[in-house]
C-alpha positions in Angstrom: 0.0 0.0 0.0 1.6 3.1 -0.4 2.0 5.4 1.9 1.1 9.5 1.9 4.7 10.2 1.8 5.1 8.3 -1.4 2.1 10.0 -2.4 3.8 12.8 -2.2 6.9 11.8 -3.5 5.4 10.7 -6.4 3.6 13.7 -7.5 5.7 16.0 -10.2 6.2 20.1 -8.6 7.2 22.1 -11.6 6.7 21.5 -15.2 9.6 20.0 -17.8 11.2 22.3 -20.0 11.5 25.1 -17.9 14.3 28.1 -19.1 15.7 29.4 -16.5 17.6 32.0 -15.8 20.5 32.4 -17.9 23.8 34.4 -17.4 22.3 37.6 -20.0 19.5 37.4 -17.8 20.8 38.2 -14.3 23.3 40.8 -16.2 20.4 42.6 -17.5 18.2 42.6 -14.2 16.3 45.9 -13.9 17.4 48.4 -11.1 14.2 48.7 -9.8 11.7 45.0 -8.3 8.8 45.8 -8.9 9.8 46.3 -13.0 10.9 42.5 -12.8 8.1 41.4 -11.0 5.5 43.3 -13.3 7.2 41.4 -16.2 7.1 37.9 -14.5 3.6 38.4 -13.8 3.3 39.2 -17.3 4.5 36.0 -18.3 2.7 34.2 -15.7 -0.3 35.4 -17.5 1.2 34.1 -21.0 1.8 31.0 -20.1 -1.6 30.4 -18.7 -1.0 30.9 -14.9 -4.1 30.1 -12.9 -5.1 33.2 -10.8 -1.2 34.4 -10.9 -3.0 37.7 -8.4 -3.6 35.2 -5.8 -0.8 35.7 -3.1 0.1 34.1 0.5 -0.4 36.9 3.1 1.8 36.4 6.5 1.3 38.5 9.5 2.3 38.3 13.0 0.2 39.5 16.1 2.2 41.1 18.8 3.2 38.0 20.8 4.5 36.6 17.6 2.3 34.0 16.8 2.2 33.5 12.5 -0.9 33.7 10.6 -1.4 33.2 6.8 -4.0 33.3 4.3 -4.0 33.6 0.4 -5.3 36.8 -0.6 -6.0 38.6 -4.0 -3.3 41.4 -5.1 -4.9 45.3 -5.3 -2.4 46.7 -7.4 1.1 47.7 -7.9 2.5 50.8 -7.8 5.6 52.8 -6.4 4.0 52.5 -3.2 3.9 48.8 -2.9 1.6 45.6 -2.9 -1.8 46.3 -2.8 -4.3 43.9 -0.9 -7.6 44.7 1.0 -10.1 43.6 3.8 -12.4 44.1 7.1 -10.5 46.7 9.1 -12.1 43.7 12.0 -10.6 40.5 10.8 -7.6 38.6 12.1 -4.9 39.6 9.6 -5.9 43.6 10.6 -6.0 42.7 14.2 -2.5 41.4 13.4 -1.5 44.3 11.6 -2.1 46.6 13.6 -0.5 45.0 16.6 2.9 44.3 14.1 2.5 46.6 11.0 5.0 44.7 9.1 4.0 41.1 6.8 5.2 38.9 4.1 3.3 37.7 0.9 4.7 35.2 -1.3 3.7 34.4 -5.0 4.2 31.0 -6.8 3.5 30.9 -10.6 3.7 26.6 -11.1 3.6 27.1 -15.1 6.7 29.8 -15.1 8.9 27.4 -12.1 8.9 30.9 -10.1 8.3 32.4 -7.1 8.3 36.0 -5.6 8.3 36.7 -1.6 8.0 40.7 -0.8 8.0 41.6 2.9 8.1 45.0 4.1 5.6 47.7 6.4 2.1 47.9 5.9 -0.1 50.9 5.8 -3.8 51.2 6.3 -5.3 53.3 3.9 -9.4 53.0 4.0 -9.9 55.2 1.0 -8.2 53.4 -1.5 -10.8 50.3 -0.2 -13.8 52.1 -0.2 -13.1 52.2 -3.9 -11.7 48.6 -3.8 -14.9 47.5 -2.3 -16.9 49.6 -5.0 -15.4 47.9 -8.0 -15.5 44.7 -6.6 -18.6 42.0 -8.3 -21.9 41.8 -6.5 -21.5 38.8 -4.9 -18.0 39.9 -3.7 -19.3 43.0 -2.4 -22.1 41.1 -0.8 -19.6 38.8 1.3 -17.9 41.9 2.2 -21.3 43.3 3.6 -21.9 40.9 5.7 -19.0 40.8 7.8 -18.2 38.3 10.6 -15.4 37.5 9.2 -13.8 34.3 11.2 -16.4 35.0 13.5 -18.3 31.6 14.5 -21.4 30.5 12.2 -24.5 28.8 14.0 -25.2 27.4 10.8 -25.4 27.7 7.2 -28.4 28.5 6.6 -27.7 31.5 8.6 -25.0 32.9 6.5 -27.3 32.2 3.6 -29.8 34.2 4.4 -27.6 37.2 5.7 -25.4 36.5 2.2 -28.5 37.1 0.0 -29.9 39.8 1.9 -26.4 41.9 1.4 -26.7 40.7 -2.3 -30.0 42.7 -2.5 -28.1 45.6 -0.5 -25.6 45.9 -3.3 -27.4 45.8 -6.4 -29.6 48.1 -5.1 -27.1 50.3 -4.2 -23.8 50.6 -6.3 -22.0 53.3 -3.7 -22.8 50.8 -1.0 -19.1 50.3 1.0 -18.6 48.2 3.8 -17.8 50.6 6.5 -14.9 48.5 7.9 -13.4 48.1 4.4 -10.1 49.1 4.2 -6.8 48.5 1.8 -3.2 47.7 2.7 0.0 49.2 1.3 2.9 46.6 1.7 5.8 49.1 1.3 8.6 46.3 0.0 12.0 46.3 2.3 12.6 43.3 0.5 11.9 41.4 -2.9 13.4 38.2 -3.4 13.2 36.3 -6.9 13.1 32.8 -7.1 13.3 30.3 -10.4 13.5 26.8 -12.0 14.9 25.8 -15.2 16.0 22.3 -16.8 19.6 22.4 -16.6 20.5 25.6 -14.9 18.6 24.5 -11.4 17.6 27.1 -9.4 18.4 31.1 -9.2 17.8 33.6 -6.5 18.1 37.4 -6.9 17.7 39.2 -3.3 16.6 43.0 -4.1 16.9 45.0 -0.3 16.3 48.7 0.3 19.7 50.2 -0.3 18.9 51.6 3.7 18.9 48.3 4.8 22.5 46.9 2.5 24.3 47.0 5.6 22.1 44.9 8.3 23.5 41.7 9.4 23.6 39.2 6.2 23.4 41.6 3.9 25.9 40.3 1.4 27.9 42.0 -1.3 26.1 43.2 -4.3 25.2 45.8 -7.1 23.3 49.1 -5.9 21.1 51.0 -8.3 17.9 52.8 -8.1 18.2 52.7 -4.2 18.2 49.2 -4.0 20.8 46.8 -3.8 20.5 43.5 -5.9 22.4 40.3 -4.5 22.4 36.7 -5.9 21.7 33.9 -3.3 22.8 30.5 -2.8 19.4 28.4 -3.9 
């Protein structure tokens, strides 16, 4: 009988065929990650990525205890990673105690990976117009609220689900009034990828502020950030 670990064991991670990152490609590395990681979402996309938006969020609370959820990426812009929420649910509580999280992005069909951790900022009129453009039944689960709250049953959230639904498509300005969006300001981007013969790459871009904390490592500075290759 075979066992879950040879379940496991057996079951392929990344597709065959993969690039990789080759020598031109590291040399030619823009200044600036959030360039690179708007052209490896870009091919994530291409090559048929499924929901490449959808991004592990990690927060802390203040006695240190580690949370995570996957969550759906805002936007990107010189700010930061975008993502939204109840101002009242766990990852906010968590925020606000530690104002600082981690999300992580894995694209299977490109063998790549992204992890961005840095400060987070509250900013509740960017998700008033998150929650706004959001599709009726999204905006209805955001109406209801509760979130991670416990359910009595069912049947309960069903009813309070399609009375919100009513709510919102009877109302098109109707926002949540704990809806809020997060800024995740990037102190760190790291790049991570696969490829048949070449095994695996990692390219470390850190706040050129932060170059000279403990295991920062030698590397290139541009753009006010300082790019560094890692042992995989």
């Amino acid at each position: 009988m075979t066992t879950f670990r040879e379940r496991l064991r057996a079951l392929p991670v990344l597709p065959d065929g993969l690039e990789g990152w080759q020598v031109d490609d590291v040399a030619a590395l823009p200044p600036d990650p959030h360039e690179l990681f708007a052209r490896w979402f870009e091919d994530a996309v291409a090559r048929g990525a499924i929901a490449p938006q959808a991004m592990t969020l990690s927060t802390a609370d203040a006695e240190g205890t580690v949370s995570a959820r996957t969550v759906i990426l805002k936007d990107l812009d010189d700010a930061g990673w975008w993502f939204a929420g109840h101002a009242t649910s766990p990852k906010a509580q968590d925020l606000q105690a530690n104002p600082r999280a981690a999300l992580t992005f894995l694209w299977r069909e490109t063998g790549r990976q992204v992890r961005v951790a840095g400060a987070v900022t509250s900013r509740p009129d960017v998700g008033a117009a998150d929650f706004r453009a959001r599709p009726d039944a999204s905006r209805a689960t955001g109406l209801v609220g509760h979130q991670s709250e416990e359910l009595g049953s069912l049947a309960e959230h069903r009813a309070a689900w399609a009375a919100a639904l009513e709510q919102v498509r009877a109302d098109p300005e109707l926002v949540a009034p704990t809806w809020t969006a997060w800024c995740l300001e990037p102190r760190e981007v790291e790049f991570w990828g696969s490829g048949a013969g070449t095994g695996q790459t990692r390219m470390r871009y850190r706040r050129a502020a932060d170059a000279g904390a403990p295991g920062a490592g030698a590397g290139s500075t541009q753009g006010g950030w300082q790019r560094a290759l890692l042992w995989p």
